[in-house]
BAMAR-176312 format. One line per field, with one value per residue (C-alpha): x, y, z; residue in one letter; residue number from 1. Coordinates in pm, 1 decimal. Each point is the difference from the previous one (the first is absolute). Example, Ala and Ser with C-alpha at 12.3 -4.5 7.8 and 13.67 -1.06 7.14 Angstrom:
2
east <- (1230.0 / 137.0) $
north <- (-450.0 / 344.0) $
up <- (780.0 / -66.0) $
code <- (A / S) $
pos <- (1 / 2) $
//
This chain:
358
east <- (-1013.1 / 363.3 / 37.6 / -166.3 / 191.1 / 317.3 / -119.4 / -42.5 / 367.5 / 139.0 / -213.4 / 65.9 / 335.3 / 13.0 / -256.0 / 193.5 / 313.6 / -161.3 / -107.8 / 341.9 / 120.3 / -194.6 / 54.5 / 368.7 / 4.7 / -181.2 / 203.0 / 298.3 / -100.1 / 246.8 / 278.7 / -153.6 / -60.1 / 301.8 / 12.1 / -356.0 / 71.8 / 324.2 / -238.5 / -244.1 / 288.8 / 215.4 / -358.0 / -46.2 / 356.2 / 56.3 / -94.6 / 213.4 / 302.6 / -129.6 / -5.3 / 379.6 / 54.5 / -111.8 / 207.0 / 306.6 / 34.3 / 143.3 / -287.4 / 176.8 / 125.7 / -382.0 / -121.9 / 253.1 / -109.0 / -371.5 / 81.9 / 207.6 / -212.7 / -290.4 / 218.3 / 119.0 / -348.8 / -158.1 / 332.0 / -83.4 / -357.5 / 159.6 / 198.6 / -267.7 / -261.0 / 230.1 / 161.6 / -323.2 / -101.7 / 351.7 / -68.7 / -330.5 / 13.7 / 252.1 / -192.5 / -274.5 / 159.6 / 87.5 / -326.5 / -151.9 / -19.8 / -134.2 / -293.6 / -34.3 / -124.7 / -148.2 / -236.5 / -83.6 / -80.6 / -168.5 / -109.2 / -124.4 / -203.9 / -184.1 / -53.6 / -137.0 / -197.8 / -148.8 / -45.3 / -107.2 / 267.0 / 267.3 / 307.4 / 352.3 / 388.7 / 135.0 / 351.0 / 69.5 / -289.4 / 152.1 / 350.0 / -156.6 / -127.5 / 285.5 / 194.3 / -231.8 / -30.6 / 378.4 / -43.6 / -277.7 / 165.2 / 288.6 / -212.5 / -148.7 / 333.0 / 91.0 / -346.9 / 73.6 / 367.5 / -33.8 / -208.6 / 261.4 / 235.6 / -223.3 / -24.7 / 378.6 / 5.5 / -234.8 / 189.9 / 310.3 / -182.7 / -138.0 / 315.7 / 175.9 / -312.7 / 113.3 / 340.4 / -93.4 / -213.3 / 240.9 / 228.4 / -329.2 / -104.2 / 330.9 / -33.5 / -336.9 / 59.9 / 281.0 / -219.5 / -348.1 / -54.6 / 173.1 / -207.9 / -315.1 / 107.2 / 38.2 / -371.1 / -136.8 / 151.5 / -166.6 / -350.4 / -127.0 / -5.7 / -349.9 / -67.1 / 333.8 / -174.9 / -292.2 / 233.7 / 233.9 / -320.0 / -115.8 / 345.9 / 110.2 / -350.0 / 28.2 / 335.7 / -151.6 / -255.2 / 279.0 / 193.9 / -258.7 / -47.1 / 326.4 / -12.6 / -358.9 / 109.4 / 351.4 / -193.7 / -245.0 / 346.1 / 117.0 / -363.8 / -24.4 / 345.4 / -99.7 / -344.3 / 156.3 / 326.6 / -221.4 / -242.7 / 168.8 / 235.9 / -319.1 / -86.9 / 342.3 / 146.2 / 375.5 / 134.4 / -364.2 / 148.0 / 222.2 / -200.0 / -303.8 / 262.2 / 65.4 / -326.7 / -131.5 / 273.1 / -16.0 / -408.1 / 53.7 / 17.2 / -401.4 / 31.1 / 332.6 / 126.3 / -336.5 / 58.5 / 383.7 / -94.8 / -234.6 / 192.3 / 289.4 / -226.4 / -197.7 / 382.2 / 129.6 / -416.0 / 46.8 / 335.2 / -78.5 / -350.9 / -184.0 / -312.6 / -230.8 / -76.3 / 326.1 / -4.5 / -365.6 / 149.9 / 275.1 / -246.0 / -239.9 / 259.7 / 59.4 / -412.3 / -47.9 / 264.7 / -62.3 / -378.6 / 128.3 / 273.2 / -282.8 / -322.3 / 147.7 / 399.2 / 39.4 / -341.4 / 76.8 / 374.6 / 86.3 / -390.2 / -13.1 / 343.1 / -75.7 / -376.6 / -152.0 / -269.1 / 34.8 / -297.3 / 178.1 / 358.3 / -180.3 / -219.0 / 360.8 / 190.2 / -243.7 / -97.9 / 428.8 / -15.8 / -227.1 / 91.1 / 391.0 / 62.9 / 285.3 / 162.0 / -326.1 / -94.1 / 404.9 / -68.1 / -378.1 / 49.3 / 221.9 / -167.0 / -348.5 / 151.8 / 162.2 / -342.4 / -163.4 / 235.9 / -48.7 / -409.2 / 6.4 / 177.6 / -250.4 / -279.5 / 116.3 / 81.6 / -369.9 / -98.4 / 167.2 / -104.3 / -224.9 / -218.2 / -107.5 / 11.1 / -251.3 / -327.6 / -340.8 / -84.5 / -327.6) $
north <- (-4313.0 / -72.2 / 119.4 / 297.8 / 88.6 / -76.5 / 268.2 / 258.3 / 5.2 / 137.0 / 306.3 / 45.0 / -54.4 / 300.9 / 209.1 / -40.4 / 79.7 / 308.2 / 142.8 / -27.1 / 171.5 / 284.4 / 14.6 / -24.9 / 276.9 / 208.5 / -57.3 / 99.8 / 227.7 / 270.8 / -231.2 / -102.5 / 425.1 / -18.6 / -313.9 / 10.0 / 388.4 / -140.2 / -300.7 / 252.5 / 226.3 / -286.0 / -122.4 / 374.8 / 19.3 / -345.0 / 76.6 / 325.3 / -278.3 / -281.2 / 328.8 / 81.9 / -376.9 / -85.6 / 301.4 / -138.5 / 128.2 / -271.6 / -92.0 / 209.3 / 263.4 / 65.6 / 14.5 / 222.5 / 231.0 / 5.8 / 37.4 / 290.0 / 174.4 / -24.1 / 96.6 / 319.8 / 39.0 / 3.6 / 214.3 / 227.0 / 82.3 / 58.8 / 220.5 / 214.4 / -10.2 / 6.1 / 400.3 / 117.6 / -64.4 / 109.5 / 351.8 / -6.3 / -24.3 / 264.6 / 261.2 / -63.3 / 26.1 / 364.2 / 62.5 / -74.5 / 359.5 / 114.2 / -287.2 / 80.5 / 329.2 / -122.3 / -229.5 / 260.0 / 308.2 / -210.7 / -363.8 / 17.2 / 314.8 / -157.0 / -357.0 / 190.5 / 210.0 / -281.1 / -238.6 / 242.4 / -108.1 / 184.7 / -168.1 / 165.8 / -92.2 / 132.6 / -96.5 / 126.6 / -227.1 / -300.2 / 92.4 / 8.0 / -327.6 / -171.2 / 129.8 / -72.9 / -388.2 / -52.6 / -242.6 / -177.0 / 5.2 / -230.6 / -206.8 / -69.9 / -73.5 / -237.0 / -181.8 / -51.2 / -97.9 / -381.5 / 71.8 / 169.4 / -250.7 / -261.7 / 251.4 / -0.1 / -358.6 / -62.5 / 315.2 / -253.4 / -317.8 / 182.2 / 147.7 / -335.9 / -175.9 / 266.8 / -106.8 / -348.0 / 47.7 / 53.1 / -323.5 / -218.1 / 186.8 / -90.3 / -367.4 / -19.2 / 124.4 / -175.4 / -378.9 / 127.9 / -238.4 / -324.0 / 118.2 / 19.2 / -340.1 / -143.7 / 123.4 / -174.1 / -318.6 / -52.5 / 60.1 / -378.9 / -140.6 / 15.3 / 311.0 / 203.3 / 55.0 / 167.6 / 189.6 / 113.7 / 121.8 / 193.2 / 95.3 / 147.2 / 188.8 / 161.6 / 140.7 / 124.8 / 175.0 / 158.9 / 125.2 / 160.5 / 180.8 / 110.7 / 137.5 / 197.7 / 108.3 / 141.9 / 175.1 / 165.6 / 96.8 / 149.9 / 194.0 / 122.2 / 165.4 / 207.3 / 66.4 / 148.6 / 168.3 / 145.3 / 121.6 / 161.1 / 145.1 / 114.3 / 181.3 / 152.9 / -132.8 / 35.2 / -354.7 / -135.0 / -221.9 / -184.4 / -39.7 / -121.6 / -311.9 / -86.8 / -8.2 / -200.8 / -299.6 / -52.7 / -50.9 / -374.4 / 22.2 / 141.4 / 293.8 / 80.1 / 127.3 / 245.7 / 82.0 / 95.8 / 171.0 / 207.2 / 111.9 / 101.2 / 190.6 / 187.5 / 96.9 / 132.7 / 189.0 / 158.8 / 82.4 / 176.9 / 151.1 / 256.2 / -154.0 / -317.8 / 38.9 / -161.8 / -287.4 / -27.7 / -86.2 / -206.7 / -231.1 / 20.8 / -199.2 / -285.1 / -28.9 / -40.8 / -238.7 / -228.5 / -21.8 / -69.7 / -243.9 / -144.7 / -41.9 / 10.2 / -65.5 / -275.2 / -175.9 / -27.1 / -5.7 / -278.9 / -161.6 / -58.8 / -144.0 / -241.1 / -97.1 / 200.9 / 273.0 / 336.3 / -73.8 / -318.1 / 205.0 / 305.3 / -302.9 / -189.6 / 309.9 / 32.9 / -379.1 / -65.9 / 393.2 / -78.1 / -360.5 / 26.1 / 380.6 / 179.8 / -331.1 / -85.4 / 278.0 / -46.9 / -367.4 / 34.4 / -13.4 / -261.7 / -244.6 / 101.7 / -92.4 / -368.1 / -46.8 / 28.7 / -247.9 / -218.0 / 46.7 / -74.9 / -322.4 / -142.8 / 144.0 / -206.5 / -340.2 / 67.3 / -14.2 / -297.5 / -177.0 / -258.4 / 160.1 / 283.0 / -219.1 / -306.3 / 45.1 / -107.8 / -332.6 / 14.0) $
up <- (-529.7 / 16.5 / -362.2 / 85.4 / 267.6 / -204.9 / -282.1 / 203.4 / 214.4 / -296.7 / 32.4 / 376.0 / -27.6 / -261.3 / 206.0 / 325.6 / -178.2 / -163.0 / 332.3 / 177.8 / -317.2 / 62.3 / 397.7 / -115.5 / -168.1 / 208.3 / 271.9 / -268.6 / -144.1 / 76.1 / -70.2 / -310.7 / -123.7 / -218.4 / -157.0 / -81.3 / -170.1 / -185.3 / -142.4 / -138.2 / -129.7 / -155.6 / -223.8 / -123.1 / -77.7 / -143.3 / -329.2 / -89.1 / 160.7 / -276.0 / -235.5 / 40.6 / 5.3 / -292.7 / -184.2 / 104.0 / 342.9 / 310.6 / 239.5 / 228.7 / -179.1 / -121.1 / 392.1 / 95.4 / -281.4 / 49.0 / 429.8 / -69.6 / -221.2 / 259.2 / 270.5 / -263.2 / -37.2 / 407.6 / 40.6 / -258.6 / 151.2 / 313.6 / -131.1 / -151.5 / 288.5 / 312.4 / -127.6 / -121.2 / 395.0 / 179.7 / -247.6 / 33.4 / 360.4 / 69.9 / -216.0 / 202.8 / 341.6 / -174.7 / -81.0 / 325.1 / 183.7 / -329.8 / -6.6 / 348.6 / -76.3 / -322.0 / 268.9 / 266.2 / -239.9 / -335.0 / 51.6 / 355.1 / -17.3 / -362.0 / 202.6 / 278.3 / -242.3 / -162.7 / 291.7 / 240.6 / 236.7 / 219.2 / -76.5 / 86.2 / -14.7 / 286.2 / -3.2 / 335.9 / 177.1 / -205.0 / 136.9 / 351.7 / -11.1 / -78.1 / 211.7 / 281.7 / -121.7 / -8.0 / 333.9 / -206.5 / -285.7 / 148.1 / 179.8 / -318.3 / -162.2 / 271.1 / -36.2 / -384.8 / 42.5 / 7.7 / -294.9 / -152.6 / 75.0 / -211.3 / -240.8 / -24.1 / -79.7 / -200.3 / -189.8 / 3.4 / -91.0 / -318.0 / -100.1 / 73.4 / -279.6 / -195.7 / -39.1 / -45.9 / -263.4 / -302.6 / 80.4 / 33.1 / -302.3 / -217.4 / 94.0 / -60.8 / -362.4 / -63.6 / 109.4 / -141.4 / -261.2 / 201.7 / 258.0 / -196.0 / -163.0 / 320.9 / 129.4 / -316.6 / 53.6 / 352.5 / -172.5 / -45.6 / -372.4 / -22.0 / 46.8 / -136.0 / -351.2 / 161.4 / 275.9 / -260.5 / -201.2 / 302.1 / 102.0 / -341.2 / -18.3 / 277.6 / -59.9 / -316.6 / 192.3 / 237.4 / -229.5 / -158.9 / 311.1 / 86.7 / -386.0 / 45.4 / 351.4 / -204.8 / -265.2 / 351.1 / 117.6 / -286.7 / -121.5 / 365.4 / -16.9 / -296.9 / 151.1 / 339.8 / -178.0 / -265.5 / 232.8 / 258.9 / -274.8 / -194.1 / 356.7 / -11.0 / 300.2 / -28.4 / 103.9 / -95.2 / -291.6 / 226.3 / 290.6 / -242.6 / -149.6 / 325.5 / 130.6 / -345.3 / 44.5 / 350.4 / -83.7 / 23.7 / 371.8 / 75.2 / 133.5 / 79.6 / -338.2 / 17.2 / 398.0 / -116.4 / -258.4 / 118.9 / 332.8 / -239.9 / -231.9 / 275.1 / 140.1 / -287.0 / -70.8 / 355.2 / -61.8 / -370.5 / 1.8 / 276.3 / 47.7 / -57.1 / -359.1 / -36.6 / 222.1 / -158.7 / -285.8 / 93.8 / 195.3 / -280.4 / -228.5 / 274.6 / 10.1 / -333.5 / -22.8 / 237.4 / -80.6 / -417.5 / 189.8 / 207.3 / -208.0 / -379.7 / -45.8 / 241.0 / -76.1 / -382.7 / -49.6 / 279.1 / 19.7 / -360.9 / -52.4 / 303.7 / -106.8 / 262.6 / -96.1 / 142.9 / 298.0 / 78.1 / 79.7 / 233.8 / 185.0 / 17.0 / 129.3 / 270.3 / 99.5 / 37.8 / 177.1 / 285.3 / 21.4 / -1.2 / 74.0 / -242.6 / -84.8 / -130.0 / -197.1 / -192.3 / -39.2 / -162.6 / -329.7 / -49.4 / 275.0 / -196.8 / -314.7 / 127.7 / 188.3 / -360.4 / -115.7 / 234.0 / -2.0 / -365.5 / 53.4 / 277.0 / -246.4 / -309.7 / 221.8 / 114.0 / -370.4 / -46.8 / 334.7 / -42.6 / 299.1 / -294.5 / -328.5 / 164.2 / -151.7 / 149.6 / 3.8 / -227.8) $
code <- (X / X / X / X / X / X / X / X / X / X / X / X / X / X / X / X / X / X / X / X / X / X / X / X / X / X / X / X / X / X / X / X / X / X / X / X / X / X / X / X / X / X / X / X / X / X / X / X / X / X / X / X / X / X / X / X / X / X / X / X / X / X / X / X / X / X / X / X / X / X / X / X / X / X / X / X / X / X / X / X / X / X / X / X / X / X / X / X / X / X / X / X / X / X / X / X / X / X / X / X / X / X / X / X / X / X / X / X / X / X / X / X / X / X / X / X / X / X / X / X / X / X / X / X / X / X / X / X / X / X / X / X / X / X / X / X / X / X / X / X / X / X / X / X / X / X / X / X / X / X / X / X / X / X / X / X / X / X / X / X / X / X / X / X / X / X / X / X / X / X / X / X / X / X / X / X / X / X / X / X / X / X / X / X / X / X / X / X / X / X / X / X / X / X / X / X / X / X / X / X / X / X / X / X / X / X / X / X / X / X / X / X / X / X / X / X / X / X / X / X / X / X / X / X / X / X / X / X / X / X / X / X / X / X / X / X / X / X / X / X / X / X / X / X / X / X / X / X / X / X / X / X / X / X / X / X / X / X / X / X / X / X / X / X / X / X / X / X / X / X / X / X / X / X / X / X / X / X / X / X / X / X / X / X / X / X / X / X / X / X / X / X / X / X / X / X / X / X / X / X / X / X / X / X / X / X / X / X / X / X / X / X / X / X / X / X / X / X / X / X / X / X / X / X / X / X / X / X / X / X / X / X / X / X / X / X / X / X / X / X / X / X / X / X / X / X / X / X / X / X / X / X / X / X / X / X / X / X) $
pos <- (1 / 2 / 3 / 4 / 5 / 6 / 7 / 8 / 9 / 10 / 11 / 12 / 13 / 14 / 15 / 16 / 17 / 18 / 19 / 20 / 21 / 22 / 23 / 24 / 25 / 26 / 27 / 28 / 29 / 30 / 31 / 32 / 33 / 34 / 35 / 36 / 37 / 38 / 39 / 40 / 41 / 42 / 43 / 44 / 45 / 46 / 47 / 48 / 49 / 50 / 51 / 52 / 53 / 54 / 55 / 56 / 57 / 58 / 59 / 60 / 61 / 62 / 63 / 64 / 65 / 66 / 67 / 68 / 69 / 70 / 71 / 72 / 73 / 74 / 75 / 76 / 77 / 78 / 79 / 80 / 81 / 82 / 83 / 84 / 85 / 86 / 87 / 88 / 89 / 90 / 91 / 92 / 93 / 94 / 95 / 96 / 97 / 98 / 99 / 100 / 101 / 102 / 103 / 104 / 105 / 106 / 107 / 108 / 109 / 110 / 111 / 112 / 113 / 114 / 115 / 116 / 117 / 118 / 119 / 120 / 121 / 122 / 123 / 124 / 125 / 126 / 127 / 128 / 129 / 130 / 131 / 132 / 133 / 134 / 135 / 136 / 137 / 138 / 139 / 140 / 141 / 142 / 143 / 144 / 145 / 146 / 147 / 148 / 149 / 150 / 151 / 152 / 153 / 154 / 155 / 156 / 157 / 158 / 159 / 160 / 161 / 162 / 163 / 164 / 165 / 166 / 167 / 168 / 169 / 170 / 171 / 172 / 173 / 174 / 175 / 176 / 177 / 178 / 179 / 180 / 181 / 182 / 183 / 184 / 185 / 186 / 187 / 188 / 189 / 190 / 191 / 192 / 193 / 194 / 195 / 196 / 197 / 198 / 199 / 200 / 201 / 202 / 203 / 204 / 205 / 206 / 207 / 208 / 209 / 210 / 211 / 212 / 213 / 214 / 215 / 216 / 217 / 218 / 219 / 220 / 221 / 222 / 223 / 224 / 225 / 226 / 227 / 228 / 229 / 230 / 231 / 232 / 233 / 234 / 235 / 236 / 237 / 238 / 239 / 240 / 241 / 242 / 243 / 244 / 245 / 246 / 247 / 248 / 249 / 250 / 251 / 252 / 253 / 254 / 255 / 256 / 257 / 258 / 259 / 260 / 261 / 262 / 263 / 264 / 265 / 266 / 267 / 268 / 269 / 270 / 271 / 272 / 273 / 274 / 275 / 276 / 277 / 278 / 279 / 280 / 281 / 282 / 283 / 284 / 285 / 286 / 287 / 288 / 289 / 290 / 291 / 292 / 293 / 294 / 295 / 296 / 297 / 298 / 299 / 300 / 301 / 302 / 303 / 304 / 305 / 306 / 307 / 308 / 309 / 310 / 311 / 312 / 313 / 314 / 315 / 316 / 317 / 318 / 319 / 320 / 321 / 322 / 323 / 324 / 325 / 326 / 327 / 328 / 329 / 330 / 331 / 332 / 333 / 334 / 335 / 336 / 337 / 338 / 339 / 340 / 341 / 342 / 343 / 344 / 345 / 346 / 347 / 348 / 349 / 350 / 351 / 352 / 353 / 354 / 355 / 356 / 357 / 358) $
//
C-alpha cells in the first residue's frame, strides 16, 4: 500500500503543477501576449538566422538582417494598402452626390421593382432626424465614455506589446539554440531519445506547414491579382497581392481585399455588373482557397487529407473562435503526431501483444 502510494506522488505532483500552470497563465495572459508572439516568431525565423550563420554571417549580424528585412517587408505592405485607401477614400467622398443620385434614380427603383417594396432615400428626413436626436446623441456619448476610456487603454497596452515585441524578439533569436539546448537537458535520460524523436518530428511537420501555407500565400496572390486584373479593374492587381498574402490570417486578407476592390468597382464602373464581377473573383477564390488549395498544398505536406483540414478548420472554429480557426492546421498536424506516437506504444504494449491463454 505504502509503495503504491509512493508511485503515484510523482504523478500528482506533476498534475498539480500542470494545473497551476494553466491557471497561471490564464490569469497572465495579457502580460504574457508578447512574449508568447516573439517565441513563435523567433522558431519561424530561426532557420533563415542559422542560414546566414552558417555563410559566414555573426549570430547577430544574421538576426539583424532577417528582422530588418521583415520589418522592410510589413512596411512595404503598408505602404501599398494604406494610399490605395487614403485615394481611394477621397475619390469616393467626391463621388458621393453622384452615387447619391445613382441610388435614388437606378438601384432603388429596380430593388423596389423586384421586391415589391417602397423604399426611398430621403436625405432631408435623414437630416431631420439627426438633428432632432442631438440631446440623445450626447447622452449616448456620455453613456459610452468610460467605455471609451477602456478602449483608450487597451489602445495603449497593445501599442506598448507592440513595441516590446522586436527587443524580446532579437534576444530570443540571438539564445534560440542555448535555449532549446537548455529545454532538452531538463527532459529525464530515459526518455530524451524518444522526446527528441517526437520533438524533431514535429518540427518537421511545422515547417512543412509554414512552407504549404507560403506556397497558399503566394498562388492566392496570383489568383486575386490575375482575376480582378482579368475583370479590368484598374488597381485590381495590387489590391488582389495584397489580399492573397495576408490569406494566412482567415479572413482578414479576403475581408481587406474585398472592401478595397468593391471601392475602387464603385468608384470605376456605373452599375452592378461590375461589382458582380469583382465579388465574383473573391467567391471563387475563397471557395478554391477553402475546399482545394488549402486542403492539398498545407494538408498533404503535414499528413492530413483534405476532409481532415475542413473538419479541423471548423472543430478549432467553434471551439476556440478566430484564434482557433489560425491555429488549426498546425495543432491538427502536432495532434497527429502525437496520436501516432500513443498508437505505436499501444502496439508495443504488452496489454495488445498478450495472447489468449489456450
Amino acid at each position: 500500500m505504502e509503495r503504491s502510494r509512493t508511485n503515484y506522488l510523482p504523478w500528482l505532483i506533476v498534475a498539480i503543477t500542470l494545473a497551476g500552470a494553466v491557471w497561471l497563465l490564464d490569469r497572465l495572459s495579457a502580460v504574457l501576449t508578447p512574449f508568447v508572439t516573439a517565441i513563435v516568431l523567433a522558431y519561424i525565423l530561426d532557420p533563415a538566422v542559422d542560414y546566414l550563420q552558417k555563410h559566414g554571417l555573426s549570430r547577430i549580424l544574421s538576426l539583424v538582417c532577417v528582422m530588418f528585412a521583415g520589418f522592410f517587408a510589413i512596411l512595404a505592405l503598408l505602404l501599398i494598402v494604406i494610399p490605395m485607401l487614403v485615394s481611394q477614400g477621397h475619390a469616393l467622398v467626391e463621388r458621393l452626390p453622384a452615387m447619391v443620385d445613382f441610388i435614388q434614380q437606378q438601384a432603388l427603383p429596380w430593388l423596389n421593382q423586384l421586391l415589391g417594396t417602397k423604399l426611398s432615400l430621403d436625405t432631408q428626413s435623414w437630416r431631420h432626424t439627426l438633428s432632432s436626436n442631438t440631446g440623445n446623441l450626447r447622452q449616448l456619448l456620455a453613456k459610452l465614455a468610460p467605455q471609451l476610456g477602456y478602449g483608450g487603454a487597451l489602445l495603449l497596452s497593445m501599442l506598448a506589446n507592440l513595441s516590446l515585441l522586436p527587443v524580446l524578439l532579437f534576444y530570443f533569436l540571438h539564445d534560440w539554440d542555448r535555449m532549446v539546448a537548455r529545454v532538452g537537458t531538463l527532459v529525464p535520460r530515459r526518455w530524451a531519445p524518444e522526446v527528441g524523436r517526437i520533438a524533431h518530428e514535429l518540427d518537421e511537420v511545422l515547417g512543412q506547414f509554414l512552407r504549404g501555407q507560403l506556397s497558399v500565400m503566394l498562388l492566392m496572390a496570383i489568383i486575386y491579382g490575375g482575376g480582378l486584373a482579368l475583370v479590368g479593374l484598374e488597381s485590381g492587381l495590387a489590391i488582389g497581392i495584397v489580399a492573397g498574402l495576408l490569406v494566412f490570417i482567415p479572413y482578414v486578407g479576403a475581408f481587406l481585399g474585398l472592401l478595397l476592390a468593391t471601392l475602387a468597382a464603385i468608384l470605376q464602373y456605373n452599375g452592378f455588373s461590375g461589382l458582380v464581377l469583382v465579388w465574383s473573383v473573391f467567391v471563387v477564390g475563397q471557395t478554391l482557397e477553402s475546399f482545394l488549395i488549402t486542403p492539398y498544398l498545407v494538408g498533404e505536406r503535414i499528413g492530413l487529407s483534405p476532409v481532415t483540414v475542413i473538419f479541423a478548420l471548423m472543430a478549432f472554429g467553434e471551439l476556440m473562435g478566430f484564434v482557433g480557426v489560425l491555429l488549426a492546421l498546425p495543432l491538427a498536424a502536432i495532434s497527429v503526431v502525437l496520436a501516432r506516437y500513443l498508437v505505436q506504444r499501444y502496439f508495443n504494449s504488452g496489454f495488445y501483444q498478450r495472447k489468449i491463454d489456450s
